[in-house]
C-alpha positions as CSV (number, residue, x, y, z in Angstrom):
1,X,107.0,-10.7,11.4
2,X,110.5,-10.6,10.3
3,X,113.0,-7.9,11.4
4,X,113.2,-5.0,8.7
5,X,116.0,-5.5,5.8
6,X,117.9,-3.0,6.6
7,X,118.6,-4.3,10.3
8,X,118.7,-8.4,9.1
9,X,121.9,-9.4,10.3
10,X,124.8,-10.2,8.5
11,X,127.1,-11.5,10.3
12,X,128.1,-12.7,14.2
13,X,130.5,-11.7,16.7
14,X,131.8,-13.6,19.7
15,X,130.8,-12.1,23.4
16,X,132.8,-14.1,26.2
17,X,129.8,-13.9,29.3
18,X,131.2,-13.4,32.7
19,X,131.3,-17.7,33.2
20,X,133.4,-17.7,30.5
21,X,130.8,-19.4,28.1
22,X,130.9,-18.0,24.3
23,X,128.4,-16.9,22.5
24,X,128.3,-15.2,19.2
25,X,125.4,-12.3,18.6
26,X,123.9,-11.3,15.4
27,X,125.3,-8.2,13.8
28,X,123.5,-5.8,11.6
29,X,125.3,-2.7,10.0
30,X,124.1,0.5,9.2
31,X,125.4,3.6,7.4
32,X,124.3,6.8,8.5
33,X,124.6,10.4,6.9
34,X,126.1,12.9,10.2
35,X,123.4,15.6,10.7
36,X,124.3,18.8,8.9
37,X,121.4,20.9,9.7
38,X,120.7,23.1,12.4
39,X,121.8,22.6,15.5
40,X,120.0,20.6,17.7
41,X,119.2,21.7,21.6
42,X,120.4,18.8,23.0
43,X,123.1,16.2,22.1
44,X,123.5,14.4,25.1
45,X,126.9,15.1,25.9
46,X,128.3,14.9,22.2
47,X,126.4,12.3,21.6
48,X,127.0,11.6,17.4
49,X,123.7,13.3,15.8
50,X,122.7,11.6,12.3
51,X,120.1,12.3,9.5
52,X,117.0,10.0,9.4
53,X,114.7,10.8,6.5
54,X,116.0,14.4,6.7
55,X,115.6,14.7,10.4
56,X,118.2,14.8,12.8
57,X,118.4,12.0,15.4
58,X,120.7,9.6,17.5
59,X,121.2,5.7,16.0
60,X,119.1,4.2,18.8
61,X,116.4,6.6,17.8
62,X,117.2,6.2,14.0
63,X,117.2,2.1,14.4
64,X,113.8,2.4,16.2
65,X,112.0,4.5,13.7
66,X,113.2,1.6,11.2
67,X,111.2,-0.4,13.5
68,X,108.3,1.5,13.9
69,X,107.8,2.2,10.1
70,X,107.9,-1.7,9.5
71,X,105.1,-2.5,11.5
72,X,106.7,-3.1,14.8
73,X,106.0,-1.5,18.2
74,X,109.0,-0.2,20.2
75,X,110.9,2.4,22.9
76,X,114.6,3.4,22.9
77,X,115.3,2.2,26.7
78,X,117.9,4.8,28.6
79,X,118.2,3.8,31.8
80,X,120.5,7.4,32.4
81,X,118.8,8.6,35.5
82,X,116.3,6.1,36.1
83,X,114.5,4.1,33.9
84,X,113.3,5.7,30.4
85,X,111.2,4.9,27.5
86,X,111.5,7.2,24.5
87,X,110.3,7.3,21.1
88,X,111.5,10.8,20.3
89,X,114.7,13.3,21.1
90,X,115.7,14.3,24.2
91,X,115.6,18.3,24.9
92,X,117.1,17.9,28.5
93,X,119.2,16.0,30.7
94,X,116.0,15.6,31.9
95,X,113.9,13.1,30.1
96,X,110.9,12.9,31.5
97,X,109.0,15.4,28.8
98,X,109.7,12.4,26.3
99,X,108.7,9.7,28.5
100,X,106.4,7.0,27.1
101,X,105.0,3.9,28.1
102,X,105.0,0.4,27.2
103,X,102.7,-2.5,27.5
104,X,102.8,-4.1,31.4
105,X,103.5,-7.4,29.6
106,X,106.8,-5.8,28.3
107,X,107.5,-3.7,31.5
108,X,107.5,-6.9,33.6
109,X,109.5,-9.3,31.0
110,X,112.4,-6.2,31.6
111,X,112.0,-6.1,35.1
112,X,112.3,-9.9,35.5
113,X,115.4,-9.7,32.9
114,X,116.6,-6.7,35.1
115,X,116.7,-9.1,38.2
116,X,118.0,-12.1,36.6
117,X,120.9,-9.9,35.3
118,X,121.1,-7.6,38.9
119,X,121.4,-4.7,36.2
120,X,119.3,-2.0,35.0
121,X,121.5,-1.9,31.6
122,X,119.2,-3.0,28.7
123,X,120.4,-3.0,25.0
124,X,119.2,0.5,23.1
125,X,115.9,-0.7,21.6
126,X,113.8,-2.7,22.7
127,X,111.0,-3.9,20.4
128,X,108.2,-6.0,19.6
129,X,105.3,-7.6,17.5
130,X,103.0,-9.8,18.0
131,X,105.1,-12.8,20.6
132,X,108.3,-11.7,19.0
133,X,110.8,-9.5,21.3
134,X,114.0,-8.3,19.6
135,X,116.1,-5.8,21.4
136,X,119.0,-3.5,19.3
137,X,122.6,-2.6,20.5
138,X,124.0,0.4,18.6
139,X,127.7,0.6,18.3
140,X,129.6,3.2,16.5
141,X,131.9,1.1,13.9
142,X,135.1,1.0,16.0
143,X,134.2,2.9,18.8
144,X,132.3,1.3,21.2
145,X,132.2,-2.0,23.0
146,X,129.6,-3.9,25.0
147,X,129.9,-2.9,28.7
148,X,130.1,-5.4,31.6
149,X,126.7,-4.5,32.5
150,X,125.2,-5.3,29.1
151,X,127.3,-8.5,29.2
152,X,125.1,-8.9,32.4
153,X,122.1,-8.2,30.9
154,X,122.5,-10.6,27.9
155,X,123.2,-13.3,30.6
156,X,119.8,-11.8,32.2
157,X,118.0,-12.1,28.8
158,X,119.4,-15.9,27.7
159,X,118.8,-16.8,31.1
160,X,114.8,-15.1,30.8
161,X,114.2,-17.4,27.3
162,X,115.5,-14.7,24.7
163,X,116.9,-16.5,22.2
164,X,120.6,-15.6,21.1
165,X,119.3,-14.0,17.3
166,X,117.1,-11.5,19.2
167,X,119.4,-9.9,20.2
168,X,121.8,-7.9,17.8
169,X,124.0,-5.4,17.4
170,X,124.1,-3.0,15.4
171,X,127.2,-1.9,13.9
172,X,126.9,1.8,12.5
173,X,129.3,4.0,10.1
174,X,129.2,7.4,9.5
175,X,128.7,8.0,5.6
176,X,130.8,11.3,5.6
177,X,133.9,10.1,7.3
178,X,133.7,7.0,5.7
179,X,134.3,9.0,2.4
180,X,136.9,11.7,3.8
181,X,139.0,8.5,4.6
182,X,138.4,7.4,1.1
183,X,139.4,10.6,-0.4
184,X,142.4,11.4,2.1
185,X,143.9,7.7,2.2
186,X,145.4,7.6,-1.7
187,X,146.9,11.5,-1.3
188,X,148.5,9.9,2.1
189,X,149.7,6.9,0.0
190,X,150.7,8.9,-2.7
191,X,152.8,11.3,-0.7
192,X,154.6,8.4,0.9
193,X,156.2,6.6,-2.3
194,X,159.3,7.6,-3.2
């Protein structure tokens, strides 16, 4: 089955792993609306809440619903305080109340990559159908960076037989600002000309 549209990737980025090799990883970009409804209970520190389909969510949750509604099966993977499998927001530090599980088959292919890799850092989603694994970075558009301990777990992953266009990242915007810096960029210019 292929990967959903709106995650297809559209472009590649070069990742320098830790023996210096290069590799360039699919990129997928998203644009997301920033929640504007209630608050919620929990946001994970400040995590950045979005609007899915009128429902307020973080982008690993968002990207996996994507997933999910596609045909694929699938868990957003924190590994925050132990190891976690969710398919829903988080109401507590504690995550246990939306614990899920996954297939032993998928359990163990992480646990061997998690031991290739001598990490327990995993890309956010991890998903699957059928044979096919596919496994979802989410970035916020010129904000974050891979860690060293996802650069570890790629090298894990390759080095397990995941092939280099299953895994992606994907690069998300936030709509809103994206159009205040529209709207605030020509009065900036303006002001500036003599």
């Amino acid at each position: 089955m292929d990967i959903p549209q709106e995650l297809q990737p559209t472009d590649k980025i070069e990742i320098q792993l830790s023996d210096k090799k290069i590799v360039f990883l699919p990129v997928s970009r998203l644009r997301f609306s920033t929640w504007k409804g209630d608050p919620v209970n929990f946001n994970y520190g400040s995590k950045p809440i979005i609007n899915y389909r009128d429902e307020a969510c973080f982008a690993e949750l968002a990207i996996l619903r994507i997933l999910l509604e596609h045909g694929w099966d699938g868990v957003w993977v924190e590994t925050y305080g132990g190891i976690h499998y969710l398919r829903s927001m988080p109401q507590t530090w504690s995550l246990k109340s939306k614990h899920t599980s996954i297939p032993h088959d998928k359990e163990d292919f992480l646990q061997k990559i998690w031991k290739t890799a001598k990490t327990t850092a995993c890309f956010d989603v991890f998903a699957w159908h059928g044979d096919r694994i596919v496994f979802f970075e989410a970035k916020k558009s010129g904000k974050d960076k891979l860690t060293s301990a996802q650069i570890r777990f790629i090298e894990g992953a390759l080095a397990c037989g995941v092939s280099l266009d299953s895994l992606i990242l994907v690069e998300w915007e936030d709509i809103d600002l994206s159009v205040r810096k529209t709207e605030i960029m020509p009065r900036i210019a303006h002001k500036q000309r003599p």
